[in-house]
Every structure is written in structure tokens, then in C-alpha cells.
mmCIF file of the N, C-alpha and C atoms, coordinates in Angstrom:
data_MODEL
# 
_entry.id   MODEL 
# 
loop_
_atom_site.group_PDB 
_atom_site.id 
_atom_site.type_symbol 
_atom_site.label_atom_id 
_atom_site.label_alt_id 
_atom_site.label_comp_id 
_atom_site.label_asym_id 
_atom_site.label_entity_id 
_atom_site.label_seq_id 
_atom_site.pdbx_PDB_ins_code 
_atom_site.Cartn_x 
_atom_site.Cartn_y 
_atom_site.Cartn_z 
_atom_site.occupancy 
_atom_site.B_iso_or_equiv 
_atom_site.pdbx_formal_charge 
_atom_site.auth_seq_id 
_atom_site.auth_comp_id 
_atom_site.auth_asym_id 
_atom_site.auth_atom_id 
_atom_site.pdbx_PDB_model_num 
ATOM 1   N N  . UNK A 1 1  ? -143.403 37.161 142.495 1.00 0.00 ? 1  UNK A N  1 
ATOM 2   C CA . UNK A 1 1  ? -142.086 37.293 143.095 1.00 0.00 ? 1  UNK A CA 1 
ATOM 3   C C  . UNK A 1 1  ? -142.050 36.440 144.363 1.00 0.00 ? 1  UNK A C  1 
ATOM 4   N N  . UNK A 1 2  ? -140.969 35.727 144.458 1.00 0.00 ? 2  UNK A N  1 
ATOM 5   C CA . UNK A 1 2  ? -140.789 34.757 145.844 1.00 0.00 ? 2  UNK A CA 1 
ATOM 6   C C  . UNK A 1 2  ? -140.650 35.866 146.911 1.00 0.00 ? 2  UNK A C  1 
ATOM 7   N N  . UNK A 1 3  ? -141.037 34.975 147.907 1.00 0.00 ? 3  UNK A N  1 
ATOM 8   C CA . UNK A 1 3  ? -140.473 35.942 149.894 1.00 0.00 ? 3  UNK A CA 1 
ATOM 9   C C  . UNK A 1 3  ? -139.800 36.490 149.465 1.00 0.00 ? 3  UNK A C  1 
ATOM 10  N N  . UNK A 1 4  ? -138.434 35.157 149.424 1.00 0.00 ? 4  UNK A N  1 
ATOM 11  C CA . UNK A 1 4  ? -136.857 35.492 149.507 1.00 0.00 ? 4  UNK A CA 1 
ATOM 12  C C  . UNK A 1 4  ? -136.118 36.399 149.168 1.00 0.00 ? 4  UNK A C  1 
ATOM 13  N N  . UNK A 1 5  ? -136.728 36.904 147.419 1.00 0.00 ? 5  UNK A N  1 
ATOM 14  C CA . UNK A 1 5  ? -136.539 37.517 146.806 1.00 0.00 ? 5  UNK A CA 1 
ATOM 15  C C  . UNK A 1 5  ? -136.855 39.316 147.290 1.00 0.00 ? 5  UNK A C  1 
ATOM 16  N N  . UNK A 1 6  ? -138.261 39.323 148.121 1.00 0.00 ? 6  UNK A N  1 
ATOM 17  C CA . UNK A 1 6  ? -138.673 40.753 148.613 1.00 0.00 ? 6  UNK A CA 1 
ATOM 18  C C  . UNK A 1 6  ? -137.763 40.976 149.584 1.00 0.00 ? 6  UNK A C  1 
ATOM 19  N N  . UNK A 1 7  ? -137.552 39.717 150.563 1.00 0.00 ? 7  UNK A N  1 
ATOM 20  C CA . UNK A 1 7  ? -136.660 40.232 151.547 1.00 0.00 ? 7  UNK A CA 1 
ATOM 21  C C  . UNK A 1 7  ? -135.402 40.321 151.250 1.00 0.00 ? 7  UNK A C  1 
ATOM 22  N N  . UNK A 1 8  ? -134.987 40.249 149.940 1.00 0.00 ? 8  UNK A N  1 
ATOM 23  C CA . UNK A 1 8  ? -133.491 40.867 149.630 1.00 0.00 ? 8  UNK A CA 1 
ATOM 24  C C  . UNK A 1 8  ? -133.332 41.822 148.924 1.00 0.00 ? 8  UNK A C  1 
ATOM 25  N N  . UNK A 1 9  ? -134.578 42.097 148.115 1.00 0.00 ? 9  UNK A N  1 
ATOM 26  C CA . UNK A 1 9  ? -134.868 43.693 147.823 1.00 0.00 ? 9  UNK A CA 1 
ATOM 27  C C  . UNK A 1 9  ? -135.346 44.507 149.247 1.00 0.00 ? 9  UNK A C  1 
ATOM 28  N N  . UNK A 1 10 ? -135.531 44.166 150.272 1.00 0.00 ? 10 UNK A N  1 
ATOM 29  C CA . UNK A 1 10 ? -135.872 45.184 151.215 1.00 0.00 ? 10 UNK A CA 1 
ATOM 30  C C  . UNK A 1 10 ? -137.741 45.323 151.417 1.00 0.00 ? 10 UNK A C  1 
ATOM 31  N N  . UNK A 1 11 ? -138.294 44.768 150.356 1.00 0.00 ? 11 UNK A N  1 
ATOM 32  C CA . UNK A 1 11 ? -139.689 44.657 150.412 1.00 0.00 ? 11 UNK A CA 1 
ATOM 33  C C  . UNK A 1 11 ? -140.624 44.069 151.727 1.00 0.00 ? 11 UNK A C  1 
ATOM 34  N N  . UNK A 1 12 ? -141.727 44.196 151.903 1.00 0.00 ? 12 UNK A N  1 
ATOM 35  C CA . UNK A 1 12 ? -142.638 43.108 152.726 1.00 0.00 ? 12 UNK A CA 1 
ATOM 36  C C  . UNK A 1 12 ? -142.486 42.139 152.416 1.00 0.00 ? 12 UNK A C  1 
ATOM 37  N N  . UNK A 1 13 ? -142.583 40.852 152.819 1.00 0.00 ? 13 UNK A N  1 
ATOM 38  C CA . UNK A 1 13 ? -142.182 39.648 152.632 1.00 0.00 ? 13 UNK A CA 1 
ATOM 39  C C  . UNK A 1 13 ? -142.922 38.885 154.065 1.00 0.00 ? 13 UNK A C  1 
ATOM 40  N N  . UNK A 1 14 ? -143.099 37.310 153.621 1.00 0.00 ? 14 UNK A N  1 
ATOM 41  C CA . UNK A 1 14 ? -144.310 36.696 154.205 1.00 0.00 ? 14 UNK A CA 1 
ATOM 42  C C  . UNK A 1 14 ? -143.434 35.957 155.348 1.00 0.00 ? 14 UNK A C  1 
ATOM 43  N N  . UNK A 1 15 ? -143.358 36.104 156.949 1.00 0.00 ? 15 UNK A N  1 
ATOM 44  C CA . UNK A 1 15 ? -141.922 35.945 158.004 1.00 0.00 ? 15 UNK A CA 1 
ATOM 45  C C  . UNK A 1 15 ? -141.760 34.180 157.975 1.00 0.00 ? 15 UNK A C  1 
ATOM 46  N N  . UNK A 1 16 ? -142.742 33.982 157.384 1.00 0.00 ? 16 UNK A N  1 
ATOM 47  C CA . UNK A 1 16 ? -143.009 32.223 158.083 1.00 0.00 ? 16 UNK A CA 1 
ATOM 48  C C  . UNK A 1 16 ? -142.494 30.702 156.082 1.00 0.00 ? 16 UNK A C  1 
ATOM 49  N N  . UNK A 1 17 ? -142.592 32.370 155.141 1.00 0.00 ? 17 UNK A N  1 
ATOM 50  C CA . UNK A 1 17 ? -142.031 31.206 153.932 1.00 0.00 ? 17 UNK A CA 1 
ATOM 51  C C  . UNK A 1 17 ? -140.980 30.057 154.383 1.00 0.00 ? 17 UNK A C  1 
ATOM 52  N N  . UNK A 1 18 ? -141.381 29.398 153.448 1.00 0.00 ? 18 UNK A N  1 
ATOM 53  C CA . UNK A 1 18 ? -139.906 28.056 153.846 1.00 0.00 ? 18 UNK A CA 1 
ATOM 54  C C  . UNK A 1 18 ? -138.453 28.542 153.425 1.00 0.00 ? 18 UNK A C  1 
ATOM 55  N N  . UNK A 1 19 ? -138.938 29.215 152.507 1.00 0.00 ? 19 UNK A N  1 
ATOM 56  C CA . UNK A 1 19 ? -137.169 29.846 152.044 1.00 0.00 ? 19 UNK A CA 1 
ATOM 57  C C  . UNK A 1 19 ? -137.180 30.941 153.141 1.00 0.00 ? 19 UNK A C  1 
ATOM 58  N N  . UNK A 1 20 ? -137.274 31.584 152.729 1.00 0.00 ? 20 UNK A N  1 
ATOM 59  C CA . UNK A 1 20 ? -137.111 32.016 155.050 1.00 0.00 ? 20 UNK A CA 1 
ATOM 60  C C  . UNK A 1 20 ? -137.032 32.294 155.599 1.00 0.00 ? 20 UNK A C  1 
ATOM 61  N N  . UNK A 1 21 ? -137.788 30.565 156.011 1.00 0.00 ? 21 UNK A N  1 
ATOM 62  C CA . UNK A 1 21 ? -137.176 30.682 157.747 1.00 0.00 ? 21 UNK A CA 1 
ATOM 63  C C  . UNK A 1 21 ? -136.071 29.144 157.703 1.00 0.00 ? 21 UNK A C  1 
ATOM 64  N N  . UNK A 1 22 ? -135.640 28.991 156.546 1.00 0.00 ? 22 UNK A N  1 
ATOM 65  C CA . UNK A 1 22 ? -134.074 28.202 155.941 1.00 0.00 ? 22 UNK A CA 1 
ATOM 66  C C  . UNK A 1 22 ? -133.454 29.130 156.267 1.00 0.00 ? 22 UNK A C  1 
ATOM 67  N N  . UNK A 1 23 ? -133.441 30.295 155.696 1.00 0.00 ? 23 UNK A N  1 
ATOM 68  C CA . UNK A 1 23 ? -132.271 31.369 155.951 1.00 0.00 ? 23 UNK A CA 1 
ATOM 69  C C  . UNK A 1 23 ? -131.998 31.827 156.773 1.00 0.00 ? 23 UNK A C  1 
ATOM 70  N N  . UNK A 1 24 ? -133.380 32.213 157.608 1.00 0.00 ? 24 UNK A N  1 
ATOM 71  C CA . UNK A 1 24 ? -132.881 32.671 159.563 1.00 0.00 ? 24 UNK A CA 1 
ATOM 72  C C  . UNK A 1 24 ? -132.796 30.912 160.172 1.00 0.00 ? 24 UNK A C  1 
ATOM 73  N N  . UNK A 1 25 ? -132.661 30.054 159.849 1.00 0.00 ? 25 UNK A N  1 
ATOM 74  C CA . UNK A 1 25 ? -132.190 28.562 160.384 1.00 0.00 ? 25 UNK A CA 1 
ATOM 75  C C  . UNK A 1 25 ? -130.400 28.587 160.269 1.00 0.00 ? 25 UNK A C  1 
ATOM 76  N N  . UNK A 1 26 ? -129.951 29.045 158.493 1.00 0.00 ? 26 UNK A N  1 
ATOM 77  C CA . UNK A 1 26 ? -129.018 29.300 158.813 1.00 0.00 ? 26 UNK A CA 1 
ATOM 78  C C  . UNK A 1 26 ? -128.038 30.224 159.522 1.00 0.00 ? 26 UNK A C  1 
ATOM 79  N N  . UNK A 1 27 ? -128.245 31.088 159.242 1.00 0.00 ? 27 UNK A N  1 
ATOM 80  C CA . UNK A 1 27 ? -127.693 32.384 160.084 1.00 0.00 ? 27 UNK A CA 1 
ATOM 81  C C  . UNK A 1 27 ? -127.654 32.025 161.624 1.00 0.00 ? 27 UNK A C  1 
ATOM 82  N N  . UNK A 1 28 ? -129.171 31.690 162.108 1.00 0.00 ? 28 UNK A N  1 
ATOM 83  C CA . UNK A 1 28 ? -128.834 31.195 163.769 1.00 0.00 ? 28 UNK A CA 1 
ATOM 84  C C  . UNK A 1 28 ? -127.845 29.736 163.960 1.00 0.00 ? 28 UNK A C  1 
ATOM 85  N N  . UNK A 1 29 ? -127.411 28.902 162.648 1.00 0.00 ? 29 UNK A N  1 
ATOM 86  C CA . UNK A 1 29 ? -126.516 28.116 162.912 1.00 0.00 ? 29 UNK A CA 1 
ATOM 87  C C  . UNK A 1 29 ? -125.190 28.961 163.170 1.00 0.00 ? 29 UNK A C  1 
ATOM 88  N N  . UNK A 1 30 ? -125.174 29.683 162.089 1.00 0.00 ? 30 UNK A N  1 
ATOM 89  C CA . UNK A 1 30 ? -124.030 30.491 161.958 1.00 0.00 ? 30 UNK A CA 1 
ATOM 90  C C  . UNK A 1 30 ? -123.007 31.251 162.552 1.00 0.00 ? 30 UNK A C  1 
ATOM 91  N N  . UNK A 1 31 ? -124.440 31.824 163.734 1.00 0.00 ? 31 UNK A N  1 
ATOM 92  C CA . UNK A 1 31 ? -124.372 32.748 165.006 1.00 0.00 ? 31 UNK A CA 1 
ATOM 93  C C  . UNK A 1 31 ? -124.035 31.867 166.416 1.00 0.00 ? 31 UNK A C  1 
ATOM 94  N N  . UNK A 1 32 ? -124.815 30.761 166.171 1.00 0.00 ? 32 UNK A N  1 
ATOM 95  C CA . UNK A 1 32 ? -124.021 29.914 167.293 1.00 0.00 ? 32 UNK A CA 1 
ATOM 96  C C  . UNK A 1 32 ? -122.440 29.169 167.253 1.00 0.00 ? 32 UNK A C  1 
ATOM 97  N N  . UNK A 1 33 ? -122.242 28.997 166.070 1.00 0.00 ? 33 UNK A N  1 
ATOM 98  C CA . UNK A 1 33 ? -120.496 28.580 165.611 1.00 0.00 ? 33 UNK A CA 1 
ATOM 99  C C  . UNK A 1 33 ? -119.936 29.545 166.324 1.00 0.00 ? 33 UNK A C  1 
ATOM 100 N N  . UNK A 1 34 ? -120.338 31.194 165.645 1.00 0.00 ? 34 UNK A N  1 
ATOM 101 C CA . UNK A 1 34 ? -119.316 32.386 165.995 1.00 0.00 ? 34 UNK A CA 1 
ATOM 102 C C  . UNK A 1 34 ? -119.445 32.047 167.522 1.00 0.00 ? 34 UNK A C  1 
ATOM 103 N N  . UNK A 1 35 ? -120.695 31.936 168.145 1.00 0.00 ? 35 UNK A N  1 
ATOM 104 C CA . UNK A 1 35 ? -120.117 32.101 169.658 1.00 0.00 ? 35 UNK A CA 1 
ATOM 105 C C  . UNK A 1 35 ? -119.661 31.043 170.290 1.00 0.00 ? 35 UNK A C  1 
ATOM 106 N N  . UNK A 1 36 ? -119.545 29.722 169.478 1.00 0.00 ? 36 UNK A N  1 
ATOM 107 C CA . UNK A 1 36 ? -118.744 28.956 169.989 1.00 0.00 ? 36 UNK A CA 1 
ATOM 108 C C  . UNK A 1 36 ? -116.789 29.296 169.522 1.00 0.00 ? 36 UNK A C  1 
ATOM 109 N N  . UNK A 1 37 ? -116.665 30.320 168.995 1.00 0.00 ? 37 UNK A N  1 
ATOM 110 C CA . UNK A 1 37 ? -115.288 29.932 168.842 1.00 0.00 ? 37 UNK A CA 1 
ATOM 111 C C  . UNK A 1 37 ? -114.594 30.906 170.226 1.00 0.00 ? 37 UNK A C  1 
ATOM 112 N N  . UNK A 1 38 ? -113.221 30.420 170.472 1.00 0.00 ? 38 UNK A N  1 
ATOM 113 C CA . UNK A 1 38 ? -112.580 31.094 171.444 1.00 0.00 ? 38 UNK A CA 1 
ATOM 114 C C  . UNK A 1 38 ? -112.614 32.631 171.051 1.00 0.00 ? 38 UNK A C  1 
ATOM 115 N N  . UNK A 1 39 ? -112.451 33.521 171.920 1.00 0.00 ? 39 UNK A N  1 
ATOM 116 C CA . UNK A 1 39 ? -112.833 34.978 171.961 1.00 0.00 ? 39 UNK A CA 1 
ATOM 117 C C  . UNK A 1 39 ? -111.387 35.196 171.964 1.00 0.00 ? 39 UNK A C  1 
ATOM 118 N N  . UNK A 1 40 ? -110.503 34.778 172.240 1.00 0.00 ? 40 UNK A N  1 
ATOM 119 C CA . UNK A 1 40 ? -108.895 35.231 171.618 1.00 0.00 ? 40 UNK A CA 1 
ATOM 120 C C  . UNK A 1 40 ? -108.846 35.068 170.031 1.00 0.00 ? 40 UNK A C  1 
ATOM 121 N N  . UNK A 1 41 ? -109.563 34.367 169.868 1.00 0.00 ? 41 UNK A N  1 
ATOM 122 C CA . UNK A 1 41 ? -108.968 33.520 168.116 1.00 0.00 ? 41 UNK A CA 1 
ATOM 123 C C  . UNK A 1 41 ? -109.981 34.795 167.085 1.00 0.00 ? 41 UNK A C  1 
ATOM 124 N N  . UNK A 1 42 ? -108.672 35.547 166.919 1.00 0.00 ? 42 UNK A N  1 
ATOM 125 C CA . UNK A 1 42 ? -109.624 36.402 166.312 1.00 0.00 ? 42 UNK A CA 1 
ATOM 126 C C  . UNK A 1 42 ? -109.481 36.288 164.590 1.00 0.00 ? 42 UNK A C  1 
ATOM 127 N N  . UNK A 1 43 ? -109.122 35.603 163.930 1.00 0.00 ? 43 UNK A N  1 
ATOM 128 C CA . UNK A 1 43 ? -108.822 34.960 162.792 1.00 0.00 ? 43 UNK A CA 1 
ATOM 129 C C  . UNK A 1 43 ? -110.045 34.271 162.639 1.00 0.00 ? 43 UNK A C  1 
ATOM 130 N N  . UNK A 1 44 ? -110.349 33.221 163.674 1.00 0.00 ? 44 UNK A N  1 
ATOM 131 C CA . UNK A 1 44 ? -111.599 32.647 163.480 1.00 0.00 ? 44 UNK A CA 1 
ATOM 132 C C  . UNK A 1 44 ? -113.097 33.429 163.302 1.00 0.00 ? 44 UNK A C  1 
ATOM 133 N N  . UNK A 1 45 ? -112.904 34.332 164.255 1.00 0.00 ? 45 UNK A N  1 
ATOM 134 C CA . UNK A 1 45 ? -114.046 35.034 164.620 1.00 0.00 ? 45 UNK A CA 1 
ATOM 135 C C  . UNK A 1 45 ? -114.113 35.910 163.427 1.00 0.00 ? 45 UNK A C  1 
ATOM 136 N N  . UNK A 1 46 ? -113.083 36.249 162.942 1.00 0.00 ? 46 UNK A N  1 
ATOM 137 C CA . UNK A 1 46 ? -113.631 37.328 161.301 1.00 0.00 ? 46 UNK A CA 1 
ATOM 138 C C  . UNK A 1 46 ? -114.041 36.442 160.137 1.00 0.00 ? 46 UNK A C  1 
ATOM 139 N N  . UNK A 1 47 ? -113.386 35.479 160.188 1.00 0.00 ? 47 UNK A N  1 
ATOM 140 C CA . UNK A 1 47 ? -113.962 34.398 159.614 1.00 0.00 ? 47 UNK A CA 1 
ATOM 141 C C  . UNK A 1 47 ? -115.532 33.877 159.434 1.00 0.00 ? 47 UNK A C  1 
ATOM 142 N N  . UNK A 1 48 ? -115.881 33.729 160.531 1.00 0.00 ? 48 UNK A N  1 
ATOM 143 C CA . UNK A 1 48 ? -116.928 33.731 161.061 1.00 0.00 ? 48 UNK A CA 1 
ATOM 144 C C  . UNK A 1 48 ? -118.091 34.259 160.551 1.00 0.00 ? 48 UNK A C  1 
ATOM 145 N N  . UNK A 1 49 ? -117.574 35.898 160.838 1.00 0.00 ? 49 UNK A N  1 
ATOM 146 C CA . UNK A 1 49 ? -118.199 37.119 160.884 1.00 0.00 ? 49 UNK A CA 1 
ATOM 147 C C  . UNK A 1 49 ? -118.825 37.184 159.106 1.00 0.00 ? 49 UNK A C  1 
ATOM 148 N N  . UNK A 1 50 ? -117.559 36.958 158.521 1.00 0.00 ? 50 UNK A N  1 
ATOM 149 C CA . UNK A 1 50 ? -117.711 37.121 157.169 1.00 0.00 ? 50 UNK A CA 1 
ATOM 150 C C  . UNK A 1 50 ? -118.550 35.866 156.425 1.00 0.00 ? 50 UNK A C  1 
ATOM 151 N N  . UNK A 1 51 ? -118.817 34.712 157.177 1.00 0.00 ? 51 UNK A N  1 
ATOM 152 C CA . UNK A 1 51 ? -119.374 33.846 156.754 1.00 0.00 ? 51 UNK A CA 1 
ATOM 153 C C  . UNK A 1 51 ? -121.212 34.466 156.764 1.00 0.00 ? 51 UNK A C  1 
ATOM 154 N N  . UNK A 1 52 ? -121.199 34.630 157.562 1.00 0.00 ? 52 UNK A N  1 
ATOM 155 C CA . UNK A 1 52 ? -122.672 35.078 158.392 1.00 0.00 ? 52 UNK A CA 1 
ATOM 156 C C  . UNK A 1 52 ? -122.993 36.432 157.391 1.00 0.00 ? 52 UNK A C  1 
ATOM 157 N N  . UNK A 1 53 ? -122.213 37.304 157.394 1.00 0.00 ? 53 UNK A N  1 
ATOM 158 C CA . UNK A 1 53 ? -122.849 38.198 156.838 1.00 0.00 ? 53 UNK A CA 1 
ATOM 159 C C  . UNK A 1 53 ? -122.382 38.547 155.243 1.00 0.00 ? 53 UNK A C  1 
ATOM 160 N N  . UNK A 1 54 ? -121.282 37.358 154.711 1.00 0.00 ? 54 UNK A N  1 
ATOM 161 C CA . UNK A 1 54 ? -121.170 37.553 153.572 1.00 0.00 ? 54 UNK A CA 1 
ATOM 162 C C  . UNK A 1 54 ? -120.101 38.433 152.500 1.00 0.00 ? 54 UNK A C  1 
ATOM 163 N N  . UNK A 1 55 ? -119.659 39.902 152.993 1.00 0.00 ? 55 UNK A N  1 
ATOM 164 C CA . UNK A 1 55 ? -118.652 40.487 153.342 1.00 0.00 ? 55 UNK A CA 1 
ATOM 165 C C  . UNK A 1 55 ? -118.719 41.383 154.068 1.00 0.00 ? 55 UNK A C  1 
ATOM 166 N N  . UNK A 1 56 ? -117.493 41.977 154.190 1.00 0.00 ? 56 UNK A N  1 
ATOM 167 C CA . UNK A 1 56 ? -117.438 43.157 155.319 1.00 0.00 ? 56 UNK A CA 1 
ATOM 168 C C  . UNK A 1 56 ? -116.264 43.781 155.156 1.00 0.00 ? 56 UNK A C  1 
ATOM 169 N N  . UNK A 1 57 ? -115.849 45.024 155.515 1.00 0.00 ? 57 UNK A N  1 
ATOM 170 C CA . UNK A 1 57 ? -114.433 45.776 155.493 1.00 0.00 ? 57 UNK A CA 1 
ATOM 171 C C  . UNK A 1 57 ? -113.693 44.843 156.004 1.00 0.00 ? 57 UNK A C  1 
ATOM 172 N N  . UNK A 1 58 ? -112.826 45.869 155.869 1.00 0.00 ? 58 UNK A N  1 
ATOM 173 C CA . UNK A 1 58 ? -111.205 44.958 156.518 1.00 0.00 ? 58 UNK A CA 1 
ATOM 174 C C  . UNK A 1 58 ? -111.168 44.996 158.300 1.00 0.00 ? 58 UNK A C  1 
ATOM 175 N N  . UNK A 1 59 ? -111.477 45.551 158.795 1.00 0.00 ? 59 UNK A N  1 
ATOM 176 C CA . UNK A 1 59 ? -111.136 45.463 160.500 1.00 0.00 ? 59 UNK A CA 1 
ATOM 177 C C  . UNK A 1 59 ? -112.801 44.998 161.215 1.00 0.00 ? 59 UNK A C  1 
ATOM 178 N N  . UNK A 1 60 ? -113.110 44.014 160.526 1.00 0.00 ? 60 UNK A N  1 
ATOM 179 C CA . UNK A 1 60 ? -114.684 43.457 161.520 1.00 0.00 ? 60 UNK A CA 1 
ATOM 180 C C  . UNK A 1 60 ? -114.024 43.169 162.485 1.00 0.00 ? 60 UNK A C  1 
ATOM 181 N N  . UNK A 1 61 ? -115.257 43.226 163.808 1.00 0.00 ? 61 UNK A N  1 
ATOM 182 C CA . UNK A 1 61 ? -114.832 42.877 164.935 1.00 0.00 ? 61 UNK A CA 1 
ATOM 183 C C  . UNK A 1 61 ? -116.473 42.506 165.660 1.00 0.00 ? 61 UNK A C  1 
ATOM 184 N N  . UNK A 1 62 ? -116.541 41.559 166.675 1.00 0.00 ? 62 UNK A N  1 
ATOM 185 C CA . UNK A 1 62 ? -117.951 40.917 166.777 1.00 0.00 ? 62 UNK A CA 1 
ATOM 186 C C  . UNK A 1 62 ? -117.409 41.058 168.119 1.00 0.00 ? 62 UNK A C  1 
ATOM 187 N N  . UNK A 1 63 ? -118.408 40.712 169.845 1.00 0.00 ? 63 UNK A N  1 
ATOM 188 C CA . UNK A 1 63 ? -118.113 40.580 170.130 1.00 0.00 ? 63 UNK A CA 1 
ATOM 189 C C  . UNK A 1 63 ? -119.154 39.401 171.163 1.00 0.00 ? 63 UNK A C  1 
ATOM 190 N N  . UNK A 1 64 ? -118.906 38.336 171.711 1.00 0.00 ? 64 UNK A N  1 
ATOM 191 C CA . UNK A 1 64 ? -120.402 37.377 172.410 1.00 0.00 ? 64 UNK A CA 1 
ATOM 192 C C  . UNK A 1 64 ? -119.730 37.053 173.384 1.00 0.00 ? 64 UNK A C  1 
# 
């Protein structure tokens, strides 16, 4: 079984695989967009939100 795969079942998983630490590469891209967008623009920021984590209810709210 790959890392990737344990760490999306919730398993032990090896912190340093290439698949990842791609995936915490993206996410910290991800996380820096969200805190680059304006903190009024809240359209963007759920946007955002939902990019990063994929889905989410209807009233996300983040705040950086």
C-alpha cells in the first residue's frame, strides 16, 4: 500500500514520502493564496476554503 494511500485511510504513513510531502507542498500553496486574498472578499475566501479542503457545508468561514 502507498503513504498516500494510509494517510487517507487515517493509517501510519511514512511523513517524508514524495507523494506527501507534494500534498502538504500543495495545501501550504493553497493556504498562502487564502491568506493572500482580501479579508472583505468573502466569496473568494470560501472559495478558497473549499479548494484547500475539498468540500465543506454551506456557511465556511476561515479567518488569517
Amino acid at each position: 500500500m502507498k503513504e498516500i494511500e494510509k494517510l487517507k485511510q487515517g493509517l501510519e504513513y511514512r511523513f517524508l514520502d514524495e507523494e506527501v510531502a507534494n500534498l502538504k507542498q500543495a495545501a501550504l500553496i493553497k493556504c498562502a493564496r487564502f491568506n493572500n486574498i482580501d479579508p472583505t472578499d468573502d466569496q473568494k475566501q470560501q472559495a478558497a476554503i473549499r479548494d484547500l479542503f475539498g468540500s465543506t457545508g454551506t456557511n465556511v468561514f476561515g479567518e488569517h
